[in-house]
N, CA, C and O atoms as a MOPAC input file, in Angstrom:
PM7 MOZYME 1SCF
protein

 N      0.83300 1    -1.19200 1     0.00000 1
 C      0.00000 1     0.00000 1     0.00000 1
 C      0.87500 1     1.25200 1     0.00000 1
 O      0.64300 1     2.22100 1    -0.72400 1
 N      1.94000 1     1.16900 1     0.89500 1
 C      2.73000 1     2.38500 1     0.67000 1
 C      3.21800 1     2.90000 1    -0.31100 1
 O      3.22600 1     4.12500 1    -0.43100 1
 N      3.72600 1     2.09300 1    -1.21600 1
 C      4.29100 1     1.85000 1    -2.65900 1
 C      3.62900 1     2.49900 1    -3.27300 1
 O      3.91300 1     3.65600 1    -3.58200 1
 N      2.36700 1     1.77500 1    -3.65900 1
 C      0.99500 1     2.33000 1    -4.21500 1
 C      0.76200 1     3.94200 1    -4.08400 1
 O      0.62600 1     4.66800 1    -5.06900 1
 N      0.73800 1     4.32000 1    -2.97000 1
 C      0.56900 1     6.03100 1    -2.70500 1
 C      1.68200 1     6.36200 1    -2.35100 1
 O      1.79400 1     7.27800 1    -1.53600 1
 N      2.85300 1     5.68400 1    -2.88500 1
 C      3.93100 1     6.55700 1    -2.37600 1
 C      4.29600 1     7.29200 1    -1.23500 1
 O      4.41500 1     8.51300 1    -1.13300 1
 N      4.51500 1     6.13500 1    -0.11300 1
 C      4.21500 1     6.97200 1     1.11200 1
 C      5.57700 1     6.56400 1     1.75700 1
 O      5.88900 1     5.41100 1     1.46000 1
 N      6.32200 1     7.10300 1     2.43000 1
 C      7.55500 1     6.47200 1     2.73300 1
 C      7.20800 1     5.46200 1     3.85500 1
 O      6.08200 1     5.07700 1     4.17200 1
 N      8.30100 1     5.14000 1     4.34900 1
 C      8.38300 1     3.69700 1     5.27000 1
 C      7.78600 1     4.18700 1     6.49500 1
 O      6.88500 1     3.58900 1     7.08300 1
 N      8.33300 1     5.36000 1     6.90200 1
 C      8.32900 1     5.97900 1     8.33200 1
 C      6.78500 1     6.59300 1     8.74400 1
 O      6.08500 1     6.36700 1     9.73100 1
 N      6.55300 1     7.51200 1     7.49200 1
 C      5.03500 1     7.78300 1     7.59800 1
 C      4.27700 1     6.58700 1     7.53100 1
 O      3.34400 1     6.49400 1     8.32800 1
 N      4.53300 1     5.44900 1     6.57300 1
 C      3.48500 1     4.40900 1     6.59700 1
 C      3.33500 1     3.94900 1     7.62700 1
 O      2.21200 1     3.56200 1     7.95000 1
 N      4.48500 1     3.83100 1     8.54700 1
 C      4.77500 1     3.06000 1    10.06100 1
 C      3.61100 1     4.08400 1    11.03300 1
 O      2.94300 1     3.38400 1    11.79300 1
 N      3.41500 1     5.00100 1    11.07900 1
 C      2.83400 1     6.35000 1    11.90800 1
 C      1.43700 1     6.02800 1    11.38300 1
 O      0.51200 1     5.83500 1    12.17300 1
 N      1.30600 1     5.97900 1    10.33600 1
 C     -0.32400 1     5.56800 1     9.91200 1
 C     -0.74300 1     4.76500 1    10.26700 1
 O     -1.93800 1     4.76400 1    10.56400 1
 N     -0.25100 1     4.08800 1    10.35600 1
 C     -0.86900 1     2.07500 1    10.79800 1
 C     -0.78600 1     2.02300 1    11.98000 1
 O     -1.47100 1     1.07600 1    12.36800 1
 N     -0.07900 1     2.78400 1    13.19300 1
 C      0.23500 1     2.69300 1    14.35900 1
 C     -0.92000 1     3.35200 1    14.94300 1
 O     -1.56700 1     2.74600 1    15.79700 1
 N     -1.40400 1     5.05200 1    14.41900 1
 C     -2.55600 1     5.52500 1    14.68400 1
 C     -3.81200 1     4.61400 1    14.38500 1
 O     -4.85600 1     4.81500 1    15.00500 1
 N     -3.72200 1     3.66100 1    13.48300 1
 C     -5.52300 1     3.11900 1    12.95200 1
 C     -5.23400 1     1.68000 1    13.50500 1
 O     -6.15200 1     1.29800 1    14.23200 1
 N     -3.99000 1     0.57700 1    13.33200 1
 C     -4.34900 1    -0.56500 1    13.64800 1
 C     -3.87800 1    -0.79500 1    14.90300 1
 O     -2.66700 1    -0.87800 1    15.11000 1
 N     -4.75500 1    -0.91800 1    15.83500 1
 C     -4.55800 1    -1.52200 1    17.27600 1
 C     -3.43200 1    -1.60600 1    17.53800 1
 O     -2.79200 1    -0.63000 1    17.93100 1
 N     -2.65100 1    -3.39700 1    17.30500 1
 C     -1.95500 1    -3.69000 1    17.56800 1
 C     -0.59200 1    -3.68500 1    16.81100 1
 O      0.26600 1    -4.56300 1    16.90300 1
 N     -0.52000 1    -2.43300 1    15.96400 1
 C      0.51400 1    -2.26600 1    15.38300 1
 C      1.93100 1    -1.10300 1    15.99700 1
 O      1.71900 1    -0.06500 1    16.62500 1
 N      3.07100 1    -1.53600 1    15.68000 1
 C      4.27500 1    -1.04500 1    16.52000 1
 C      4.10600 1     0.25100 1    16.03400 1
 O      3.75200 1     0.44300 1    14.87100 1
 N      4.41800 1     1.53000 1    17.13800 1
 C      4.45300 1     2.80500 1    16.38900 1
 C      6.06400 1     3.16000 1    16.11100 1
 O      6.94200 1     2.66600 1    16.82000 1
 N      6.27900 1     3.82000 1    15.30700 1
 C      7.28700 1     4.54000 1    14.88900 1
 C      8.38000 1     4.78800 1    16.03100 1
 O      8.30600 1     6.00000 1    16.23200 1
 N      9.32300 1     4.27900 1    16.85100 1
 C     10.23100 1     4.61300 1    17.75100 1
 C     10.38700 1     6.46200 1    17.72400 1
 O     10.01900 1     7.29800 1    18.55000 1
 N     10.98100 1     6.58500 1    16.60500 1
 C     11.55900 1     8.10300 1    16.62100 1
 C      9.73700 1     9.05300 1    16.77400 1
 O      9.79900 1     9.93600 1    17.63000 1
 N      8.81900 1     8.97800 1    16.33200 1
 C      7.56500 1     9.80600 1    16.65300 1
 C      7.05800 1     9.32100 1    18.16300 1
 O      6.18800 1    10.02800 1    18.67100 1
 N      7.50200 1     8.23700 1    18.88000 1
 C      7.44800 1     8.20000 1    20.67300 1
 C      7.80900 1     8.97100 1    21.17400 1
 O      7.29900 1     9.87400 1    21.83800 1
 N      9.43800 1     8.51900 1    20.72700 1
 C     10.30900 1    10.06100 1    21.50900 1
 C      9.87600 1    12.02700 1    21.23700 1
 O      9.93600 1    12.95400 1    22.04500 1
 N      9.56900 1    12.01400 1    20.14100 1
 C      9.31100 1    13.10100 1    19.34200 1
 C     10.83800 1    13.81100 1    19.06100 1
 O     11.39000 1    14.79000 1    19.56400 1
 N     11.28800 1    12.74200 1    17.90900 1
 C     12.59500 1    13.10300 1    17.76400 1
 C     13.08200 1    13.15300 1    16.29400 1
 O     12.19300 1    12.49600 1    15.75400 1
 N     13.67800 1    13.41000 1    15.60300 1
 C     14.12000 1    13.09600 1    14.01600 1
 C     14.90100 1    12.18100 1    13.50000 1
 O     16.07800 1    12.51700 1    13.63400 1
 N     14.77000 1    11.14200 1    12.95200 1
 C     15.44000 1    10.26800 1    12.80500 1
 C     17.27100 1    10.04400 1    12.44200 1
 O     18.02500 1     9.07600 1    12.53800 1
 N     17.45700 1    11.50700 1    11.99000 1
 C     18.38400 1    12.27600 1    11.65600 1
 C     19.42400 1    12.63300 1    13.09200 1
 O     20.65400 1    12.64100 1    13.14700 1
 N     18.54000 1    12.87700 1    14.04000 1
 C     19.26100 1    13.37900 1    15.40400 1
 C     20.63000 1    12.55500 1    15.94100 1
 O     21.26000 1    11.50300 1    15.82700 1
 N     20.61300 1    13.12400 1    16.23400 1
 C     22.41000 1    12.37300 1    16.82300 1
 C     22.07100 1    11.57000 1    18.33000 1
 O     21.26100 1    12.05900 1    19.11800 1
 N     22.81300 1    10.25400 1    18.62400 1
 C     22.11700 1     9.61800 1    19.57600 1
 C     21.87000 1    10.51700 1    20.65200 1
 O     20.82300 1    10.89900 1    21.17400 1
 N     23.11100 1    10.77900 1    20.87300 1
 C     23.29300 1    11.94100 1    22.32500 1
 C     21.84600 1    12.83100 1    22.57200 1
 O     21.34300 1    12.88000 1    23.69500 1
 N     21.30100 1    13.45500 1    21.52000 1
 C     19.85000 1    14.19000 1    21.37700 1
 C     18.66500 1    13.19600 1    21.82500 1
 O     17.72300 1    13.56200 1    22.52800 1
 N     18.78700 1    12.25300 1    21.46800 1
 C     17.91000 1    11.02400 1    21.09600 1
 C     17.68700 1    10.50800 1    22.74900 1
 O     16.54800 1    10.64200 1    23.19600 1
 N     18.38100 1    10.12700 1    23.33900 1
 C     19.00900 1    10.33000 1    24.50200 1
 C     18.28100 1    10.84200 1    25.45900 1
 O     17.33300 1    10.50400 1    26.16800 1
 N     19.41900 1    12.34100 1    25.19200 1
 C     17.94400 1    13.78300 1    26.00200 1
 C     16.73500 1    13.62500 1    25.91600 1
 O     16.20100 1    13.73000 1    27.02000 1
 N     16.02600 1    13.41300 1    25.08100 1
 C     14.49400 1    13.39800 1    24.75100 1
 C     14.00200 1    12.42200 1    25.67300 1
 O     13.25400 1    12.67900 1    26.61600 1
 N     14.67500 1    10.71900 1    25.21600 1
 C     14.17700 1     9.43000 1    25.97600 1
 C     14.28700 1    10.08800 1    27.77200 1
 O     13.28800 1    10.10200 1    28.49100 1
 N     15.27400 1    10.44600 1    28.11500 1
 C     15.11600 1    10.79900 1    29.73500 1
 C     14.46600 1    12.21300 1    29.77400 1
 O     14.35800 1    12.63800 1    30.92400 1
 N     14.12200 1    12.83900 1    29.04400 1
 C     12.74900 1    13.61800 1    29.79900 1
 C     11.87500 1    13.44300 1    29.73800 1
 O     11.18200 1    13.89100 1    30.65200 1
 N     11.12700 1    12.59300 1    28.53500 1
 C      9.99800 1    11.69500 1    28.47200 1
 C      9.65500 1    10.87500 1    29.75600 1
 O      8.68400 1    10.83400 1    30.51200 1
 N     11.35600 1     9.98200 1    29.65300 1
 C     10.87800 1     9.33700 1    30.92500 1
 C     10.49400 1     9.96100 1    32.43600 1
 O      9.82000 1     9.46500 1    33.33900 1
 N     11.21400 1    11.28600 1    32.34600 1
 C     11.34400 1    11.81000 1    33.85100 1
 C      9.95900 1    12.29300 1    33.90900 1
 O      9.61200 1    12.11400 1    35.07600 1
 N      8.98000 1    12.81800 1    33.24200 1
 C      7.81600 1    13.58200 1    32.98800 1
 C      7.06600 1    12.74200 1    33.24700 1
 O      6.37400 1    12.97800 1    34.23700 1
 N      6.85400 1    11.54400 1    32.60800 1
 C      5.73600 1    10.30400 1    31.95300 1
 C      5.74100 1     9.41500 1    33.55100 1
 O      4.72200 1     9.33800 1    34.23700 1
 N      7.23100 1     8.72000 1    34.00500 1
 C      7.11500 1     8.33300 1    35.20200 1
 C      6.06100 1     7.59400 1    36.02400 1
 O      5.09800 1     8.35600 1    35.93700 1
 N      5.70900 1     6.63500 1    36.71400 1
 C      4.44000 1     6.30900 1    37.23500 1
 C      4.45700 1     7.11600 1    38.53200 1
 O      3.55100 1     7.81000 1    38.99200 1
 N      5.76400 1     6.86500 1    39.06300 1
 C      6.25600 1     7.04900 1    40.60700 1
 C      5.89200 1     9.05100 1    40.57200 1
 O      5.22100 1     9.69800 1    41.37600 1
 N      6.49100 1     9.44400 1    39.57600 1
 C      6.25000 1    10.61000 1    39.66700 1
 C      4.93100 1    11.44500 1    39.76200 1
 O      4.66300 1    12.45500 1    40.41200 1
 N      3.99300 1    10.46800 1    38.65300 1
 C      2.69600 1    10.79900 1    38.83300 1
 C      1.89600 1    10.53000 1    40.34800 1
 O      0.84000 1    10.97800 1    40.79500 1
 N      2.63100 1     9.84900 1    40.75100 1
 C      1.51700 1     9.24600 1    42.10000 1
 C      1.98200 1    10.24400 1    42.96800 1
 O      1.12200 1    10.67100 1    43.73900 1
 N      3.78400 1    11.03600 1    43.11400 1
 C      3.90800 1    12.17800 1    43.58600 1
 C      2.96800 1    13.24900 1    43.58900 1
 O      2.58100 1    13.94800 1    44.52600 1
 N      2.59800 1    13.25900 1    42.10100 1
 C      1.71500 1    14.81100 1    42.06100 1
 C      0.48400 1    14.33100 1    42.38500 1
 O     -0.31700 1    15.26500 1    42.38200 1
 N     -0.18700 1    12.96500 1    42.75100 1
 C     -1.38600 1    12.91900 1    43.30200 1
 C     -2.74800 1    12.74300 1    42.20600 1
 O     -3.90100 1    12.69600 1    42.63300 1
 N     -2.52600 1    12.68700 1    41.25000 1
 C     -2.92100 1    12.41200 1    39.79200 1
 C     -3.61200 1    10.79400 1    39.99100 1
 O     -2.96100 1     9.77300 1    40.21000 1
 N     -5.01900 1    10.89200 1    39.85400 1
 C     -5.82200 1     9.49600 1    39.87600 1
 C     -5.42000 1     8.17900 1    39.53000 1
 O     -5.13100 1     8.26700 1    38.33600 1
 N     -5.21000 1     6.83200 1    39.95400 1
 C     -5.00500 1     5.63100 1    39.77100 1
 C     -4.58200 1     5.91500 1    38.01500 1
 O     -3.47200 1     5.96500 1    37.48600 1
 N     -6.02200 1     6.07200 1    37.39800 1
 C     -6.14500 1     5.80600 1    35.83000 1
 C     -5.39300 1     6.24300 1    35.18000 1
 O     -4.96800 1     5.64800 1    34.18900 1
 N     -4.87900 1     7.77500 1    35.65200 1
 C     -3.82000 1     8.09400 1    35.43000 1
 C     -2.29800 1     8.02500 1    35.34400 1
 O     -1.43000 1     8.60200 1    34.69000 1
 N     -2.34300 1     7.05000 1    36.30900 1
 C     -0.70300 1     6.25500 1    36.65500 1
 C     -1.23600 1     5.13200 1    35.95800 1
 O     -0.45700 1     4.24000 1    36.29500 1
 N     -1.88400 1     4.73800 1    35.37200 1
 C     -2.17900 1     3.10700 1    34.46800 1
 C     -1.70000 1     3.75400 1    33.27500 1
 O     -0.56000 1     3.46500 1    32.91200 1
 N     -2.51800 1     4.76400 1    32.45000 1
 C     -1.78500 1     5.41200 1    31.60000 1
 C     -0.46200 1     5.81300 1    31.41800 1
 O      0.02100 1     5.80700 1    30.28600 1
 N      0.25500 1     6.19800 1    32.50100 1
 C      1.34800 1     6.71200 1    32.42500 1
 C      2.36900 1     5.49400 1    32.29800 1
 O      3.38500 1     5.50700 1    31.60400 1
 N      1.98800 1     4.59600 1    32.97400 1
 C      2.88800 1     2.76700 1    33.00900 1
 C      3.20200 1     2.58200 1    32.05600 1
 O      4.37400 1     2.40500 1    31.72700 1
 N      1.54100 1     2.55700 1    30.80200 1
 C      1.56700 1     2.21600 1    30.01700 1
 C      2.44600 1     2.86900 1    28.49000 1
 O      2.95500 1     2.24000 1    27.56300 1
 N      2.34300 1     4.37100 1    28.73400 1
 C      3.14700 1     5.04300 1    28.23600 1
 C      4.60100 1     4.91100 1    28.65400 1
 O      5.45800 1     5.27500 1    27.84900 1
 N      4.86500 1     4.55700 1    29.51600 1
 C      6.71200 1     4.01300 1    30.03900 1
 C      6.86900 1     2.53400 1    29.38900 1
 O      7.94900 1     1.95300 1    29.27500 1
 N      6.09100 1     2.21800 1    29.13900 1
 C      6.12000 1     0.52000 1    28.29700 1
 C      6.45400 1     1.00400 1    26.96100 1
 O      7.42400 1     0.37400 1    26.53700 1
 N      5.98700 1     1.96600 1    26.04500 1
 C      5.94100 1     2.49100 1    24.88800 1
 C      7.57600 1     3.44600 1    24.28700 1
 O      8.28000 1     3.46900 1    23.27700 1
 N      7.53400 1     4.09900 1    25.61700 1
 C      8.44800 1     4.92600 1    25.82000 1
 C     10.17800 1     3.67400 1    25.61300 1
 O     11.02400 1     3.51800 1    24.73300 1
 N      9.97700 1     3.21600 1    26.67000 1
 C     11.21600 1     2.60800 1    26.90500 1
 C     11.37200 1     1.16100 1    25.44500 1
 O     12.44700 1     0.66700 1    25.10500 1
 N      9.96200 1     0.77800 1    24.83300 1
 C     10.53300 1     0.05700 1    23.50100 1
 C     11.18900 1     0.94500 1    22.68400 1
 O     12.34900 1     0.84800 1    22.28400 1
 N     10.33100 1     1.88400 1    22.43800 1
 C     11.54100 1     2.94600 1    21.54300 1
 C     12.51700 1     2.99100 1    21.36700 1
 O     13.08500 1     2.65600 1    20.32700 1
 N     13.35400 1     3.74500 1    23.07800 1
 C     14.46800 1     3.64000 1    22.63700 1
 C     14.89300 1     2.40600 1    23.06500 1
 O     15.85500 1     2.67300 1    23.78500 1
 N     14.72700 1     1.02600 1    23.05000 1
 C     15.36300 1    -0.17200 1    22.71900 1
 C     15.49200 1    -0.13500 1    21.42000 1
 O     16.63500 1     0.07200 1    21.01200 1
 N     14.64400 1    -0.27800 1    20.63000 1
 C     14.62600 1    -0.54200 1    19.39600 1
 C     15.18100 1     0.44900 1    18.77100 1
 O     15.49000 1     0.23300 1    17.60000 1
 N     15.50500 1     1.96900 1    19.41700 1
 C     16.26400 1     2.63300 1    18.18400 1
 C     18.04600 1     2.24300 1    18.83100 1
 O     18.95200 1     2.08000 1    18.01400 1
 N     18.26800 1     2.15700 1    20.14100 1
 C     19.52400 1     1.74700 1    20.48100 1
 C     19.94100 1     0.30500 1    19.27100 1
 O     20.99000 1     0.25800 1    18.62900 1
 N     18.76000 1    -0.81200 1    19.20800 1
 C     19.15600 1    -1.44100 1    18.35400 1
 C     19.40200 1    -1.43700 1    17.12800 1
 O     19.92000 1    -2.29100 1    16.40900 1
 N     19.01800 1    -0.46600 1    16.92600 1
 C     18.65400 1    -0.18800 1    15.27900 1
 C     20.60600 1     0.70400 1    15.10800 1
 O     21.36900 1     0.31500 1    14.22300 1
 N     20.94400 1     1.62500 1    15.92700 1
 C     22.17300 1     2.12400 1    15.88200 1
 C     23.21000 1     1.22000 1    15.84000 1
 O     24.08100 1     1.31200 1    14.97500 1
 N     23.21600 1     0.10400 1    16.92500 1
 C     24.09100 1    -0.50200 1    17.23800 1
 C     24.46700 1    -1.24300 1    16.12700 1
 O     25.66300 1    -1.43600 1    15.91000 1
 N     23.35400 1    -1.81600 1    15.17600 1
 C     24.16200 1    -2.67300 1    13.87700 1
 C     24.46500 1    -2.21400 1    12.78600 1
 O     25.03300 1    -2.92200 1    11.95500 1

């Protein structure tokens, strides 16, 4: 399909991630980063995401259960990212 409309790899990855359920989203649009960025940047981003997103932190500010389920769940999302872009560098 991408082919077809000419859509690159990265956007096609971002499309399918927004509409099909269980599809992987884009590592670099988690972080909100450019694929281009230098790890060191890449980096920065992953630990303020994480420091912000946090469960422990949320239950600091007192922010409802549902809200720290969300936030878990977003640290599950968060931290494949940058696995998968650490892996993606490393080879």
């Amino acid at each position: 399909v991408a082919d077809i409309f000419e859509i690159s790899d990265r956007k096609f990855r971002a499309m399918r991630a927004r509409y099909v359920p269980d599809a992987t989203p884009d590592p670099y649009d988690v972080l909100g980063v450019d694929p281009h960025s230098d790890t060191a940047e890449i980096k920065s981003a992953y630990r303020d995401l994480v420091r912000e997103t946090h469960p422990d932190r949320m239950i600091a500010r007192g922010v409802p259960e549902e809200a720290v389920r969300l936030a878990s769940d977003r640290m599950v999302e968060i931290n494949a990212a940058w696995e998968e872009i650490q892996a993606e560098r490393a080879a």
